[in-house]
Each structure stands twice: as C-alpha cells, then as structure tokens.
N, C-alpha and C positions, 0 to 999 in steps of 0.2 A: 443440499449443497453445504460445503463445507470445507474445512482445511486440516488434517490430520499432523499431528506433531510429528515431525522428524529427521534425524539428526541430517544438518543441511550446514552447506558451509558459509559463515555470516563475514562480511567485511562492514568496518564500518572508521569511516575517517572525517576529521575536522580538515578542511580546505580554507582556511582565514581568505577571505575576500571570495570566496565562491560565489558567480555569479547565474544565474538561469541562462540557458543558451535558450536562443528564439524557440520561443514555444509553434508550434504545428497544432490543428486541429487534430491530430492521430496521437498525442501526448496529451495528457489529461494534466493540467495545473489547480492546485488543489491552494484555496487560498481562507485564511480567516474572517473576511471581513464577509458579513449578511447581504452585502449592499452587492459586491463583487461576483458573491456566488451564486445570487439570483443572477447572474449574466452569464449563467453559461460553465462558470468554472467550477472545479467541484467543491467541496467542504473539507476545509482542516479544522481539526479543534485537536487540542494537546494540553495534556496535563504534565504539572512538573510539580514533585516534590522533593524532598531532600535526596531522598533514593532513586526513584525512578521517573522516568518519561515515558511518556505514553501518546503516540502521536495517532489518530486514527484518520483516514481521508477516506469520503465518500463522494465519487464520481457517476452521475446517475445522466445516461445517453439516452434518454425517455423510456424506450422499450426494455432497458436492461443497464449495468451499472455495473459500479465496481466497489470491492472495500478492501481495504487496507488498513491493517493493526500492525505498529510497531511498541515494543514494549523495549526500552533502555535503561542501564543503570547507572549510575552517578561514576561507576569506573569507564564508562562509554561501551558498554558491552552489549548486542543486541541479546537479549535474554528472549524473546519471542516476536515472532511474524508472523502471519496468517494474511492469506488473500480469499476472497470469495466474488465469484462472479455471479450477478444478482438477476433475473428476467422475471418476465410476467407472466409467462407458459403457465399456465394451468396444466396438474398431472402429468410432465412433461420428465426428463430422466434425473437421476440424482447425477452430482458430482461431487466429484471429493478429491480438492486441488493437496498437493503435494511441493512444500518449497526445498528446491534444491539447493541452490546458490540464491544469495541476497547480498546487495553489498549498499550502503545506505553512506552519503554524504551531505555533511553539516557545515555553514559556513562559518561557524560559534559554537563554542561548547557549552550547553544550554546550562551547565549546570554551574556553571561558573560567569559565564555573561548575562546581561539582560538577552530578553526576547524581543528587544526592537529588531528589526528587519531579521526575523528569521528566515533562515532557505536552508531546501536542500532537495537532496535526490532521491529517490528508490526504485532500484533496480531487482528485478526478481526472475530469475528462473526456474519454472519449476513440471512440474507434472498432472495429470488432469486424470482420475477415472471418470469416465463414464459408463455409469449402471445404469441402461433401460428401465422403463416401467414393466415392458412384455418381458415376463419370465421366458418368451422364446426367441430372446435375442441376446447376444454376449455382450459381456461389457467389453470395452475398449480404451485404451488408453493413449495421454495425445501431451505433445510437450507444447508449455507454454511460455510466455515472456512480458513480463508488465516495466515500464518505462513510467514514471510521475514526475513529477515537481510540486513544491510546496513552498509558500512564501507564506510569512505573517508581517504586516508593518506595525 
C-alpha cells in the first residue's frame, strides 16, 4: 500500500472564521487532544517550523483506517500529500493510491497565527491501483474521494 507522487492539482486557502460543518459518522474528524481521540476520533499531530507544516491525521475504524500527510510551506503552498488506506488482511492485494485533485482549507495561517483553535479541511481526490497477490488476476483500477476535518484547541 501506498501513495505514488504525482503531479495532482493542489488548492489550498485560509478561510478567517472557518468553521467545521456538523460532523457525520462517515466523515472522519481528526483532533489533537489524547483524551478526545480515544473517543472515537482520529489523531492529528502537526509540526510547524519556520518553513514548513506538516500536518499528519490517522483515523483507524478498527478493521482498517486511514492516513493522511500534508506537508506546507511558509508561502502556504501544498508541497506534498499522500493518502494510504490501512487493513488487517493478511497477504491480501497491494494498492497504490494516486492524488489527483486536493484542495486543503485553514481557518488561520499557521505560520503567522498561534495554534489555538486550529481547524480545517481535506479534501482529496484521487486514484486507486489495485494489484492482486494471484499473478492470474489483472490489476484494476478504482477512483477515490477522502473528506476529514481537523481541529486542535
């Protein structure tokens, strides 16, 4: 499993007052606090330096899961994405996700504000091979669509 580089079209905007619209159990809210995330939501951690941001969310639905890397730079430019879709399957088929369109909204420009109440969005579209284990099957490929949210207080 994995996510191969390629050139994909990236949007990425600060929204001042951006708010989470009501979260659904089929949207995965990805939050910093330990306390939070044992309840179900998934894990954000984010690093910020003078250059770069680096936000990663880890959403895990027991049997299987998700991960999300964003990597940004102090001009707000998305410089890298990767999505991975994670399961238990033993010997089970590779895949190897592909991001086409990603468009990532901030409710603060982290590089310039604090990190109290950070939020924002990731939206992704993108593409899926699936390579079987049996060399007497074809691989196949399958479009895909991840929706998150992310808050830190």
């Amino acid at each position: 499993m994995g996510c191969e580089n390629h050139k994909s079209e990236t949007l990425l905007q600060v929204v001042s007052g951006y708010n989470i619209p009501i979260v659904s159990d089929t949207i995965p809210l990805f939050v910093c606090s330990d306390s939070d995330y044992k309840n179900s939501f998934g894990k954000l951690e984010f690093k910020i330096n003078k250059k770069t941001l680096n936000i990663n969310c880890t959403y895990n639905r027991g049997y299987g899961g998700e991960i999300v890397n964003v990597i940004i730079d102090d001009k707000l430019r998305i410089l890298n994405i990767t999505y991975n879709y994670i399961d238990d399957t033993v010997g089970g088929n590779e895949e190897i996700y592909t991001i086409l369109n990603s468009k990532i909204i901030l409710n603060k420009n982290p590089f310039t504000d604090n990190s109290y109440d950070f939020k924002g969005e990731i939206s992704i579209k993108g593409e899926v091979e699936i390579k079987p284990a049996s060399i007497f099957e074809l691989s196949t490929k399958e479009k895909f669509n991840f929706l998150g949210y992310f808050v830190c207080k």
